[in-house]
PDB file of the backbone (N, CA, C, O) and the ligand in Angstrom, with CONECT records:
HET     CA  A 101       1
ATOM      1  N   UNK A   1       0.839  -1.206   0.000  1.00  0.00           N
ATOM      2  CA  UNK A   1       0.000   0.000   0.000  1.00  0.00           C
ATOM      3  C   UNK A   1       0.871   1.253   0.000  1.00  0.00           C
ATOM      4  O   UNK A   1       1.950   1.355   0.584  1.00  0.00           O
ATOM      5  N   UNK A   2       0.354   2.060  -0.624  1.00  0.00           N
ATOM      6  CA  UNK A   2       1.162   3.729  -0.593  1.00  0.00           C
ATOM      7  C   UNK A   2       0.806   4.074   0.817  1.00  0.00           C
ATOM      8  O   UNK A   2      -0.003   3.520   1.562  1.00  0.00           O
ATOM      9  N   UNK A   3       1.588   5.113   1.030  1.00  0.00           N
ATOM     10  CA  UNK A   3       1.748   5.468   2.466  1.00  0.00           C
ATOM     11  C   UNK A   3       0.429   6.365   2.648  1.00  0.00           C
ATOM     12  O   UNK A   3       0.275   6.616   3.843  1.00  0.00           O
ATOM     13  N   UNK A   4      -1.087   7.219   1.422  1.00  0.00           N
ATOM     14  CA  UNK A   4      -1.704   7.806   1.792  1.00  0.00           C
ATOM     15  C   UNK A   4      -2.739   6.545   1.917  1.00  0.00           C
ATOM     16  O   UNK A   4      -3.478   6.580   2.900  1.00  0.00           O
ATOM     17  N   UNK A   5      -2.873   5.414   1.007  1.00  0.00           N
ATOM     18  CA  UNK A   5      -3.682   4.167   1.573  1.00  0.00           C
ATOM     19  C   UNK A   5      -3.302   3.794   3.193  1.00  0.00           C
ATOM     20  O   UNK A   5      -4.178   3.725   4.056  1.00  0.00           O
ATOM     21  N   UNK A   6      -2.019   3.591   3.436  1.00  0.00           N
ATOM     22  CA  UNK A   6      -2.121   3.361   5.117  1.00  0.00           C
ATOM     23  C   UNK A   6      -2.568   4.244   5.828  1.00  0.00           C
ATOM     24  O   UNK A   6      -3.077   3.960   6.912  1.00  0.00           O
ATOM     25  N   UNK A   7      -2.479   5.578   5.361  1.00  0.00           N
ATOM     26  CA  UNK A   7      -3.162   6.775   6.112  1.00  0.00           C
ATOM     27  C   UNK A   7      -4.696   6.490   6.360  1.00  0.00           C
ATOM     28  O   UNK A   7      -5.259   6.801   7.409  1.00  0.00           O
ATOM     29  N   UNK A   8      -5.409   5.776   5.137  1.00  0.00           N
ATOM     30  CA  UNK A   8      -6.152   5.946   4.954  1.00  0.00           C
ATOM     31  C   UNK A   8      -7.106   4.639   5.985  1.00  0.00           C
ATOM     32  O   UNK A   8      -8.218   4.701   6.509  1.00  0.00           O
ATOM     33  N   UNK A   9      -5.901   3.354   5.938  1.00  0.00           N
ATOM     34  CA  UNK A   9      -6.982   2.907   6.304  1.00  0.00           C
ATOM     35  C   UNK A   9      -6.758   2.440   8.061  1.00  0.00           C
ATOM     36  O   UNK A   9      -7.453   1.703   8.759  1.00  0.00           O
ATOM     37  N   UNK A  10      -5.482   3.217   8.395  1.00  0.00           N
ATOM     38  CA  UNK A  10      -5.469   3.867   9.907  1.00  0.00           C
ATOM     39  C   UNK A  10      -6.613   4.751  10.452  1.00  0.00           C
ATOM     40  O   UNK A  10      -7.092   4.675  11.584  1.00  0.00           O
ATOM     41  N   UNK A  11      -7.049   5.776   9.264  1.00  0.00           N
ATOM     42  CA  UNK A  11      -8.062   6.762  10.076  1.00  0.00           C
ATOM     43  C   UNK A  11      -9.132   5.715  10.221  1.00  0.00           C
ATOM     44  O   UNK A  11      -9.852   6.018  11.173  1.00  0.00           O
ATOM     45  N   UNK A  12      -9.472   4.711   9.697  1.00  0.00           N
ATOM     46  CA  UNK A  12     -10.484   3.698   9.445  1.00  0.00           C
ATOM     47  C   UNK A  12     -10.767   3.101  11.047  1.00  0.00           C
ATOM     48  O   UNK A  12     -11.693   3.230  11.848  1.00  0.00           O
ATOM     49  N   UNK A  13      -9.172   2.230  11.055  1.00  0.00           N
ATOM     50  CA  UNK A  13      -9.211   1.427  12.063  1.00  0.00           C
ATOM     51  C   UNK A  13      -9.404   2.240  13.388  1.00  0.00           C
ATOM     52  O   UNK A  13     -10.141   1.799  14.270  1.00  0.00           O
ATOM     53  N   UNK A  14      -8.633   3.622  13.547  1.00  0.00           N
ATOM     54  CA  UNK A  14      -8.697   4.645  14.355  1.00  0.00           C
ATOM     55  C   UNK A  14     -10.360   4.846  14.943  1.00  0.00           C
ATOM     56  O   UNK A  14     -10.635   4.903  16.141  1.00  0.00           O
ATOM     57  N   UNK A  15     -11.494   4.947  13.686  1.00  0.00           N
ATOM     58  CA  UNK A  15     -12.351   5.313  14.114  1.00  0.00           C
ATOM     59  C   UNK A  15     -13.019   4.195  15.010  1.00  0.00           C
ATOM     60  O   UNK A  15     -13.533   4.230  16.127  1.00  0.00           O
ATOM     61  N   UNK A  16     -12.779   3.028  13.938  1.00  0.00           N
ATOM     62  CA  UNK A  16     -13.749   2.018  14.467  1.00  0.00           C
ATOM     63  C   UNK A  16     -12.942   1.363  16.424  1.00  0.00           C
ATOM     64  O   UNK A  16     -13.683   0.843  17.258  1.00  0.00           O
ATOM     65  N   UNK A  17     -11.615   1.562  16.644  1.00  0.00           N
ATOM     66  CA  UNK A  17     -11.108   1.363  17.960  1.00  0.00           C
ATOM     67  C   UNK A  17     -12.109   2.274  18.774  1.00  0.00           C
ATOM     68  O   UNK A  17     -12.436   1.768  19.848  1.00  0.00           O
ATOM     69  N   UNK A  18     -12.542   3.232  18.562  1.00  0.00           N
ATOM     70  CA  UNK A  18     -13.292   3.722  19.601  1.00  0.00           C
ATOM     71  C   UNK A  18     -14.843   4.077  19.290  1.00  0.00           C
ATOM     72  O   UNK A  18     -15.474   4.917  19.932  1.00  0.00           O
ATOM     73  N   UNK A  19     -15.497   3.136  17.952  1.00  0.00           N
ATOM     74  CA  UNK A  19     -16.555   3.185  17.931  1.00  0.00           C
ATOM     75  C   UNK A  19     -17.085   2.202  18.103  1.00  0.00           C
ATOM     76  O   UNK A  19     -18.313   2.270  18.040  1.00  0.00           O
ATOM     77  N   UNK A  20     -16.535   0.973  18.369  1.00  0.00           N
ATOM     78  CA  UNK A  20     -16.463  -0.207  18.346  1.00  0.00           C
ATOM     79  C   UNK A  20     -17.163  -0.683  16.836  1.00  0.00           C
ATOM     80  O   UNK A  20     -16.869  -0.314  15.699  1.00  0.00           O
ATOM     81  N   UNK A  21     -18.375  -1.808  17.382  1.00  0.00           N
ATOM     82  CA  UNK A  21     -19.705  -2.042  16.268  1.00  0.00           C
ATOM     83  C   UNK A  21     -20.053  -1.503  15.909  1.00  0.00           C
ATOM     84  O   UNK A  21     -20.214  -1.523  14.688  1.00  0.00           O
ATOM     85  N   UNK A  22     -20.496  -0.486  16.743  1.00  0.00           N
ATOM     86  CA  UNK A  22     -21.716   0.491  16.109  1.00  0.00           C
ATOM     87  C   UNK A  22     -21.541   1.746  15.359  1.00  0.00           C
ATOM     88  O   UNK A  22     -22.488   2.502  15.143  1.00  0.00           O
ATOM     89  N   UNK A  23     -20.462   1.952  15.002  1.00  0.00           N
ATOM     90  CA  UNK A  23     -19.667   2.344  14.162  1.00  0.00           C
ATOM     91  C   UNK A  23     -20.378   4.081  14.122  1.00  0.00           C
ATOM     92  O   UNK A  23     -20.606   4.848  13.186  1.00  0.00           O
ATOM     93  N   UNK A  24     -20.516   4.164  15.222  1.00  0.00           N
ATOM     94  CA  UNK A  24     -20.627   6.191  15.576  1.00  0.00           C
ATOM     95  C   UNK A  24     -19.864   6.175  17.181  1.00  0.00           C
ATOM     96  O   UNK A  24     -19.736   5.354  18.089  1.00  0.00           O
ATOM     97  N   UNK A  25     -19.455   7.617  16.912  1.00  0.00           N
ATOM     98  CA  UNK A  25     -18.877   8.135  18.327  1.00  0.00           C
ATOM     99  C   UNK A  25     -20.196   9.128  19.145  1.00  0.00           C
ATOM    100  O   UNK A  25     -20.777  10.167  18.833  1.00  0.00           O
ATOM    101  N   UNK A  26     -20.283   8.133  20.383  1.00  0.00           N
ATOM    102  CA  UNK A  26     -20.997   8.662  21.484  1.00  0.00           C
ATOM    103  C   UNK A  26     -19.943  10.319  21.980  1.00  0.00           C
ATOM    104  O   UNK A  26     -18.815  10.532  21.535  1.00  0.00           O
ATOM    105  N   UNK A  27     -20.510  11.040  22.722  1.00  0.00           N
ATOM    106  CA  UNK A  27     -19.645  12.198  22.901  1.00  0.00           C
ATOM    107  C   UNK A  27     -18.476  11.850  23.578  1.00  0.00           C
ATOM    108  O   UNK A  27     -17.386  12.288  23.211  1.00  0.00           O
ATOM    109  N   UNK A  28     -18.662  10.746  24.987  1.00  0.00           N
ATOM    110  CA  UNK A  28     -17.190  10.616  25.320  1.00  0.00           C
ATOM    111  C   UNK A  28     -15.974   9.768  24.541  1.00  0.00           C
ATOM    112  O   UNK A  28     -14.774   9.559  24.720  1.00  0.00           O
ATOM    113  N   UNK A  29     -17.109   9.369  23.470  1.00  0.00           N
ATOM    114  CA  UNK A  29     -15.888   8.312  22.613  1.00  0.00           C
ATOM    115  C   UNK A  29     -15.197   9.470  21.783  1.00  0.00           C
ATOM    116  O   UNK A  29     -14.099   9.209  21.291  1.00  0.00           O
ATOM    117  N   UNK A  30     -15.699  10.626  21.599  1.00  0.00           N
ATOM    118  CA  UNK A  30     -14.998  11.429  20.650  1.00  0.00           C
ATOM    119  C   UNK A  30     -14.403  12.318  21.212  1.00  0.00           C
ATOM    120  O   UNK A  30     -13.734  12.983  20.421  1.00  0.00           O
ATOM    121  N   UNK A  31     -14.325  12.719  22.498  1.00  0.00           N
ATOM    122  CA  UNK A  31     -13.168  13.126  23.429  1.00  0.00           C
ATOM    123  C   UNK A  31     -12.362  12.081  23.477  1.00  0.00           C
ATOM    124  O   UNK A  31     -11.390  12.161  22.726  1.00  0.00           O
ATOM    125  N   UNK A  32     -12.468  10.991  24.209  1.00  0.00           N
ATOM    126  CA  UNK A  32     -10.930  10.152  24.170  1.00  0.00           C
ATOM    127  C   UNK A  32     -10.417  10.108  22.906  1.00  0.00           C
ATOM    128  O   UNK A  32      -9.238  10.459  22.878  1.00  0.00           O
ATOM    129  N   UNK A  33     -11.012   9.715  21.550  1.00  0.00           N
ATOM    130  CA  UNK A  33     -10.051   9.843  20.305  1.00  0.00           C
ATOM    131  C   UNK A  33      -9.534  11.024  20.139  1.00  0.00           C
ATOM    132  O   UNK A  33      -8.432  10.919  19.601  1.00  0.00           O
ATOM    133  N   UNK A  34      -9.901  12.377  20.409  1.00  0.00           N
ATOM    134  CA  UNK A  34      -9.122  13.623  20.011  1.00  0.00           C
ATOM    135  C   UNK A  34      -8.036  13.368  20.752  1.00  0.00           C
ATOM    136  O   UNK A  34      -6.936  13.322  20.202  1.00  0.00           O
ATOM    137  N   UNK A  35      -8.218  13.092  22.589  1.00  0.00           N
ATOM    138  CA  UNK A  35      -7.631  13.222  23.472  1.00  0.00           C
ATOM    139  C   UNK A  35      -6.331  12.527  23.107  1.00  0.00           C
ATOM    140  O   UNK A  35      -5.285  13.053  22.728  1.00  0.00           O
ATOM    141  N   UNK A  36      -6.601  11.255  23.293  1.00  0.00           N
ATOM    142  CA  UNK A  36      -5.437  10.195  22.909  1.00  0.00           C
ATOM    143  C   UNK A  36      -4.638   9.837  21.483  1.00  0.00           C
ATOM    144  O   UNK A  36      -3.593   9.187  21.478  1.00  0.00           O
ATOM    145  N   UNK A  37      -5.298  10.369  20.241  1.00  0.00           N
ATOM    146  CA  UNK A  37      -5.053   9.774  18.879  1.00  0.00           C
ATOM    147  C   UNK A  37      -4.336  11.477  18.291  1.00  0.00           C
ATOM    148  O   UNK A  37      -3.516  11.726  17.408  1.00  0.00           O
ATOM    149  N   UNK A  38      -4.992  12.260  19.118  1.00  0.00           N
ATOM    150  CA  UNK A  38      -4.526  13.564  17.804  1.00  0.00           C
ATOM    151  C   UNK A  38      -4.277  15.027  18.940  1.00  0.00           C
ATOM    152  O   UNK A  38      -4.843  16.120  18.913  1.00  0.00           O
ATOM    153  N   UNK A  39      -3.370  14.584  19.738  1.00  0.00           N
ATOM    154  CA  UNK A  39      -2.903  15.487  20.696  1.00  0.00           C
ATOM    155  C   UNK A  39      -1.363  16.364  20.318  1.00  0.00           C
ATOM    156  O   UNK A  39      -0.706  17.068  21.084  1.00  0.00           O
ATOM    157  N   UNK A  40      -1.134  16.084  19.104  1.00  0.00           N
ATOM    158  CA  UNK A  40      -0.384  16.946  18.271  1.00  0.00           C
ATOM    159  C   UNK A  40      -0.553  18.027  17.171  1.00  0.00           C
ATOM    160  O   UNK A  40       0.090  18.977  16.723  1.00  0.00           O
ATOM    161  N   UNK A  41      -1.811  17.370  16.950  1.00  0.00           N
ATOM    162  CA  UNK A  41      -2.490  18.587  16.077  1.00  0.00           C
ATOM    163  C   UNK A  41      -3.191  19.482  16.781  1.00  0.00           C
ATOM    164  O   UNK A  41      -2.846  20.663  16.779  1.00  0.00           O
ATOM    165  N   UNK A  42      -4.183  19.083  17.423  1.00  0.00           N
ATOM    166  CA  UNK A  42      -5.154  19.472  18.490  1.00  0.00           C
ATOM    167  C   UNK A  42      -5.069  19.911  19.885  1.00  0.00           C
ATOM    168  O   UNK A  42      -4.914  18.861  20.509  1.00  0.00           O
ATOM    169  N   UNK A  43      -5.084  20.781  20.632  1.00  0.00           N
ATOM    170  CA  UNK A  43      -4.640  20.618  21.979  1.00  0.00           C
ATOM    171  C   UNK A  43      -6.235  19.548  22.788  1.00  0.00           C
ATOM    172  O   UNK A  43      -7.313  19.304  22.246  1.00  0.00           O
ATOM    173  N   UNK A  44      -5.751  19.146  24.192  1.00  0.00           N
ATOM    174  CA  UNK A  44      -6.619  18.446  24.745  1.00  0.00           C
ATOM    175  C   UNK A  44      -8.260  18.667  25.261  1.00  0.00           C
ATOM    176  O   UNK A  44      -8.716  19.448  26.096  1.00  0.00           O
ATOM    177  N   UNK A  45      -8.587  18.169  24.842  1.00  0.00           N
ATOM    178  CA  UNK A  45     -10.512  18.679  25.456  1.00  0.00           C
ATOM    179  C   UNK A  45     -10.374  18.547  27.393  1.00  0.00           C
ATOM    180  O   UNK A  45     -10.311  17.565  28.133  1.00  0.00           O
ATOM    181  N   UNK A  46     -10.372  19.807  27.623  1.00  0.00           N
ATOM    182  CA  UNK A  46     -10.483  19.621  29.051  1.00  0.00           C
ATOM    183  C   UNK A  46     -11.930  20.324  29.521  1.00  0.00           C
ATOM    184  O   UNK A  46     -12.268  20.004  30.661  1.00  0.00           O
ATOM    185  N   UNK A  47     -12.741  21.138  28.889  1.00  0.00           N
ATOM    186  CA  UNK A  47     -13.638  21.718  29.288  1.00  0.00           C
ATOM    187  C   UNK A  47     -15.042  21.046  28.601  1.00  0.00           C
ATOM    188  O   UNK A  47     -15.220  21.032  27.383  1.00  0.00           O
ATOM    189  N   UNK A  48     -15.867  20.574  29.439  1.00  0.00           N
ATOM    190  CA  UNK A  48     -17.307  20.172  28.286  1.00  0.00           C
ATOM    191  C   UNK A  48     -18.021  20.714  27.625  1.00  0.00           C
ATOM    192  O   UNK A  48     -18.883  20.187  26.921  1.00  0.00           O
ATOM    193  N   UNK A  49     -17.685  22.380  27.783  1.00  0.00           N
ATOM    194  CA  UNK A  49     -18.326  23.426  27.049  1.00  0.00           C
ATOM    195  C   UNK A  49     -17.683  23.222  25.544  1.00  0.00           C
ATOM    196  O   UNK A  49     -18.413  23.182  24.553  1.00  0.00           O
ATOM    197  N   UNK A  50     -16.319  23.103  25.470  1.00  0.00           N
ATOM    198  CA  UNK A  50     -15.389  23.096  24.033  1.00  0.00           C
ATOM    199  C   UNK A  50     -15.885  21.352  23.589  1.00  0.00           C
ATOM    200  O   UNK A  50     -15.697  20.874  22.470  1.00  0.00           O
ATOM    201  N   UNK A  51     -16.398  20.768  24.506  1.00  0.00           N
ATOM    202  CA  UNK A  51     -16.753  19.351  23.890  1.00  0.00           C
ATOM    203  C   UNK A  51     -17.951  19.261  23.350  1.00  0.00           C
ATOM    204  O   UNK A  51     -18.309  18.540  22.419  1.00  0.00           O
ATOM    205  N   UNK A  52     -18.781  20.302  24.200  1.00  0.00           N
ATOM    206  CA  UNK A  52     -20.030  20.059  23.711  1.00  0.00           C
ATOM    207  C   UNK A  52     -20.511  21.003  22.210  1.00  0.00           C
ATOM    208  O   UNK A  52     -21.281  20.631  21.324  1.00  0.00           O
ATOM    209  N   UNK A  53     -19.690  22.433  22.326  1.00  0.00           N
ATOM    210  CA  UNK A  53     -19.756  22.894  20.920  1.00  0.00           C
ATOM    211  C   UNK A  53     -19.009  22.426  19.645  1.00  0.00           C
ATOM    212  O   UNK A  53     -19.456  22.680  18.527  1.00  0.00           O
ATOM    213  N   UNK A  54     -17.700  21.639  19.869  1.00  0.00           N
ATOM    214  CA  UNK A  54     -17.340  20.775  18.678  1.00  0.00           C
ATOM    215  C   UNK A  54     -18.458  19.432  18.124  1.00  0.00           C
ATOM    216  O   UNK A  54     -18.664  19.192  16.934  1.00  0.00           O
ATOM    217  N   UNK A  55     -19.050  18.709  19.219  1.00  0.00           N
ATOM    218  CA  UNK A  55     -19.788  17.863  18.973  1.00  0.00           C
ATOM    219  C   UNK A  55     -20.610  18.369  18.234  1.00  0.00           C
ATOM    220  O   UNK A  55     -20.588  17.931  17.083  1.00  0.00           O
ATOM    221  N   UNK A  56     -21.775  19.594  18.588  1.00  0.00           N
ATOM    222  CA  UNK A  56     -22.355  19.856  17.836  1.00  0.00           C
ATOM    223  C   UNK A  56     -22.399  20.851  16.553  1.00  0.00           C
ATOM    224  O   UNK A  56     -23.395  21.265  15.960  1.00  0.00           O
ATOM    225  N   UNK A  57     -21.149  21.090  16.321  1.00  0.00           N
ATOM    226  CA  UNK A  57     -20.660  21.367  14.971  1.00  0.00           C
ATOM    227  C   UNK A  57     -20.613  20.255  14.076  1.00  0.00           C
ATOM    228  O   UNK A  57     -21.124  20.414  12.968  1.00  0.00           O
ATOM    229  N   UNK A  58     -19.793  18.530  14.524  1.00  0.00           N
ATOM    230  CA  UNK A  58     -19.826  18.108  13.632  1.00  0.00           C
ATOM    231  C   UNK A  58     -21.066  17.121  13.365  1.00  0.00           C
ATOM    232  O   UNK A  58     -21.213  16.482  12.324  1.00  0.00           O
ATOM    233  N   UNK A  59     -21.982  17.096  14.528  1.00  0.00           N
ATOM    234  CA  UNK A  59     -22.389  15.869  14.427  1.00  0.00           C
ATOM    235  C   UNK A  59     -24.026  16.780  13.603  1.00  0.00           C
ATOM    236  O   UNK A  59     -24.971  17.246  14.239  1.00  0.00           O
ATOM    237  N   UNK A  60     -23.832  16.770  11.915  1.00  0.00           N
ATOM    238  CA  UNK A  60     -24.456  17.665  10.858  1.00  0.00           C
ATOM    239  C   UNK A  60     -25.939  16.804  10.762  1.00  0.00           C
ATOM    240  O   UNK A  60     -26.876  17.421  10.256  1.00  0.00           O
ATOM    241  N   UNK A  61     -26.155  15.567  11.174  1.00  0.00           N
ATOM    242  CA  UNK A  61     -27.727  15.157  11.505  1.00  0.00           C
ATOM    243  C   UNK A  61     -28.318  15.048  12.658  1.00  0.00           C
ATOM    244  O   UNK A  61     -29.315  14.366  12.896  1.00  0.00           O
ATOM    245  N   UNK A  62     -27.713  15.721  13.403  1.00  0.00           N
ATOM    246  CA  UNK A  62     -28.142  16.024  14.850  1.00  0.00           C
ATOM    247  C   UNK A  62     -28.711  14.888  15.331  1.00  0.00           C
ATOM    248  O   UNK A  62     -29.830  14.852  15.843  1.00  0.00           O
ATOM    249  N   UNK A  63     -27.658  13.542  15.122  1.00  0.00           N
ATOM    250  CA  UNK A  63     -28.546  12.179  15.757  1.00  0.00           C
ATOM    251  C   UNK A  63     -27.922  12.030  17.371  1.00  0.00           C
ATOM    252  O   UNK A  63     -28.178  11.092  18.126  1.00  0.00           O
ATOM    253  N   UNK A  64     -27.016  13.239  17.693  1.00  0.00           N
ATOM    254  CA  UNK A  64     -26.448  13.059  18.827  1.00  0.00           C
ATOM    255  C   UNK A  64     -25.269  11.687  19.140  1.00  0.00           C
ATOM    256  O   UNK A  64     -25.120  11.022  20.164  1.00  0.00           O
ATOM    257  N   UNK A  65     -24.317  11.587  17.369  1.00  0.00           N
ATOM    258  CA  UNK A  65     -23.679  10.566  17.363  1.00  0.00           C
ATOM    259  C   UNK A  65     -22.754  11.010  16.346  1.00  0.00           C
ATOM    260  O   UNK A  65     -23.334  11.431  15.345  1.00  0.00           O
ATOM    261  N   UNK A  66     -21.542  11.042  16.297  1.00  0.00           N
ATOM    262  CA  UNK A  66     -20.838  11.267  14.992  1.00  0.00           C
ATOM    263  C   UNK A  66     -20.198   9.674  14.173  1.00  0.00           C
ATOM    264  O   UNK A  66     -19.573   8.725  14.645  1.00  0.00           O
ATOM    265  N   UNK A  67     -20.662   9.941  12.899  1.00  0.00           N
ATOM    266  CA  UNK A  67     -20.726   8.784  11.900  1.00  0.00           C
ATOM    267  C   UNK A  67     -19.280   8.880  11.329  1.00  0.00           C
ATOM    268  O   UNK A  67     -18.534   9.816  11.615  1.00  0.00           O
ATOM    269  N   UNK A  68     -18.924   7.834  10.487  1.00  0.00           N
ATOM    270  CA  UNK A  68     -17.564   8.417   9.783  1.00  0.00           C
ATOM    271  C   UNK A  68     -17.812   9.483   9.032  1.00  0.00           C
ATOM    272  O   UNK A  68     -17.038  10.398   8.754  1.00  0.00           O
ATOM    273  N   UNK A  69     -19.014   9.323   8.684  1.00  0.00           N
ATOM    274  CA  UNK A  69     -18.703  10.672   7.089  1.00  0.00           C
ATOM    275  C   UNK A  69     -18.546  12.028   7.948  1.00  0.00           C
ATOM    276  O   UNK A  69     -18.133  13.003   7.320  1.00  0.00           O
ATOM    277  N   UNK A  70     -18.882  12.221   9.552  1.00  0.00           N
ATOM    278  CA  UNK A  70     -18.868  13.158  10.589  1.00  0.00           C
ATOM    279  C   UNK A  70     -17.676  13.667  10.811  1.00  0.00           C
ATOM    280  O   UNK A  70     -17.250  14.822  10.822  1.00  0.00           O
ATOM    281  N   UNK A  71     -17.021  12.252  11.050  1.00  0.00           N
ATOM    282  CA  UNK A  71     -15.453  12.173  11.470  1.00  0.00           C
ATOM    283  C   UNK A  71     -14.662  12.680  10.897  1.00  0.00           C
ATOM    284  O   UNK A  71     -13.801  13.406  11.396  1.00  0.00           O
ATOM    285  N   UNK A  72     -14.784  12.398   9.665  1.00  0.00           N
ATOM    286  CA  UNK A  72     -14.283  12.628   8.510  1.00  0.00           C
ATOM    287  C   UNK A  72     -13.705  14.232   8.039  1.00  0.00           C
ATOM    288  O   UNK A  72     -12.759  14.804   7.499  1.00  0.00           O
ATOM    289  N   UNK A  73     -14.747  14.412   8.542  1.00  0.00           N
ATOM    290  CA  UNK A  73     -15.378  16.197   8.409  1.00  0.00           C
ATOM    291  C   UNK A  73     -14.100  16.635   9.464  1.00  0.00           C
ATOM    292  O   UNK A  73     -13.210  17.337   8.984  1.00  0.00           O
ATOM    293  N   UNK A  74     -14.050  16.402  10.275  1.00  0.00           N
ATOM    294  CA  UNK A  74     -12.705  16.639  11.648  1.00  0.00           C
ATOM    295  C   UNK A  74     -11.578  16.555  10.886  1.00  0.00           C
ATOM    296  O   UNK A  74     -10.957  17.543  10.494  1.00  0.00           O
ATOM    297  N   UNK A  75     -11.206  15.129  10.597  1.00  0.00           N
ATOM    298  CA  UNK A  75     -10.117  14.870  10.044  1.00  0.00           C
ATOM    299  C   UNK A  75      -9.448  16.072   9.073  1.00  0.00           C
ATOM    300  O   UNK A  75      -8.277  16.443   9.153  1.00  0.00           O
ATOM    301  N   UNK A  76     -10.427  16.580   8.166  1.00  0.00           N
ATOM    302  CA  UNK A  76     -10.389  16.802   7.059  1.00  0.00           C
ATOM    303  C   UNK A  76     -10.339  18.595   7.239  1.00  0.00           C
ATOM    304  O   UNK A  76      -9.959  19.411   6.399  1.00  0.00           O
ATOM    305  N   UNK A  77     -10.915  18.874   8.777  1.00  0.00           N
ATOM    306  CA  UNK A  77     -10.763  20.447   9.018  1.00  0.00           C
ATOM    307  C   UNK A  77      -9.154  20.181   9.755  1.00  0.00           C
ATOM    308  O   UNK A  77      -8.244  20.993   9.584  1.00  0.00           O
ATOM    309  N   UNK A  78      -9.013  19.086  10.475  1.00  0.00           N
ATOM    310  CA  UNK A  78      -7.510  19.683  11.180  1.00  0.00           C
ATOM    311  C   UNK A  78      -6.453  19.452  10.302  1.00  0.00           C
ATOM    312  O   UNK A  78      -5.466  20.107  10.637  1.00  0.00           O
ATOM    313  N   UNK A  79      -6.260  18.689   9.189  1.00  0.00           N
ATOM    314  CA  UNK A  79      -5.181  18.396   8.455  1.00  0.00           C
ATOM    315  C   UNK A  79      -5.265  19.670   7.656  1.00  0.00           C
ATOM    316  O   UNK A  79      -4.303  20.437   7.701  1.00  0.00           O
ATOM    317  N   UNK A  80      -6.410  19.997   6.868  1.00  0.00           N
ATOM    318  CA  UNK A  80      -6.106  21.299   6.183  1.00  0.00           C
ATOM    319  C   UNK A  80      -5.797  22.944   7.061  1.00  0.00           C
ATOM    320  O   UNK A  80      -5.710  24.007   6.446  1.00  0.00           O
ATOM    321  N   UNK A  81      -5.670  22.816   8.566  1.00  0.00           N
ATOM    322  CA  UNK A  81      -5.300  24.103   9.086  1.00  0.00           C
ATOM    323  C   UNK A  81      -3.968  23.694   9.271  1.00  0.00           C
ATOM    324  O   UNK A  81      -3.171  24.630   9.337  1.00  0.00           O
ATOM    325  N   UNK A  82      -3.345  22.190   9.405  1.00  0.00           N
ATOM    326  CA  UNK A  82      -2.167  22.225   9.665  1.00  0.00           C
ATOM    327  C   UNK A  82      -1.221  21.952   8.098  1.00  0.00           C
ATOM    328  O   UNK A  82       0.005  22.047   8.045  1.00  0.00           O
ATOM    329  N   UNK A  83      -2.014  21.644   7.040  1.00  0.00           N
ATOM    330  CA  UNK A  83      -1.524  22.321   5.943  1.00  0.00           C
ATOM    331  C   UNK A  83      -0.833  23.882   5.849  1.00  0.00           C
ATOM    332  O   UNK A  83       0.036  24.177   5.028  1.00  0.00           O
ATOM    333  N   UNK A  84      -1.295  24.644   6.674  1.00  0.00           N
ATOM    334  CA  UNK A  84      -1.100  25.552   6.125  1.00  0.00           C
ATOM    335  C   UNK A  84       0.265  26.085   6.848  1.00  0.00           C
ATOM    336  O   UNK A  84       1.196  26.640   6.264  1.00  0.00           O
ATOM    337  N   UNK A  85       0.182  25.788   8.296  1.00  0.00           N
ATOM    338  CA  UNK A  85       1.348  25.849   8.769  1.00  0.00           C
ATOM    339  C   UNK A  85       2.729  24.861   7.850  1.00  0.00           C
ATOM    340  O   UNK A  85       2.418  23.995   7.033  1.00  0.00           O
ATOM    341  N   UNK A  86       4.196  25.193   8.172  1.00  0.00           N
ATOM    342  CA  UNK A  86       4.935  24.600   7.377  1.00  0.00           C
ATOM    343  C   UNK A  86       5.768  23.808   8.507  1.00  0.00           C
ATOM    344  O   UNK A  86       6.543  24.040   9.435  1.00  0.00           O
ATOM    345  N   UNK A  87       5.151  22.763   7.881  1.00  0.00           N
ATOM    346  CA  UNK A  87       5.917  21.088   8.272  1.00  0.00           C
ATOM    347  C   UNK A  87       7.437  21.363   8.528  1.00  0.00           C
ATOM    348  O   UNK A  87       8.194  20.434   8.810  1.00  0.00           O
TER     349      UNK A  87
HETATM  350 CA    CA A 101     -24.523  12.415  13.642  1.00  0.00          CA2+
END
């Protein structure tokens, strides 16, 4: 695999480690993945106010669950702000 396929199918396995089966993040499952998986891009969720307004930024069908295509949406806002900074 090319190294953006392993990227790719890390964010995969990434999601599903803390979504288990049911393949959405409950709110505390999506604090521990920021917390633990992306504490270099991101600084840490310590307040539930900053947890509870990211949640409901991404979670765009308001099922009170973020899906991959949700996740995705994260992924896809923090890599392009740290695009911009220089590596
Ligand atoms: Ca949702």
């Amino acid at each position: 695999m090319s190294d953006l396929e392993s990227g790719m199918v890390t964010i995969i396995k990434v999601f599903h480690k803390y979504s288990g089966h049911k393949c959405k993040l409950k709110k505390t499952e999506l604090k521990e993945l920021i917390n633990n998986e992306m504490n270099h891009f991101i600084m840490k969720i310590c307040e539930n106010d900053t947890l509870d307004e990211l949640f409901a930024d991404l979670d765009q069908n308001g099922d009170l669950e973020i899906d991959f295509k949700e996740f995705i949406t994260l992924i896809s806002m923090v890599t392009s702000a740290f695009t911009l900074k220089k590596i």
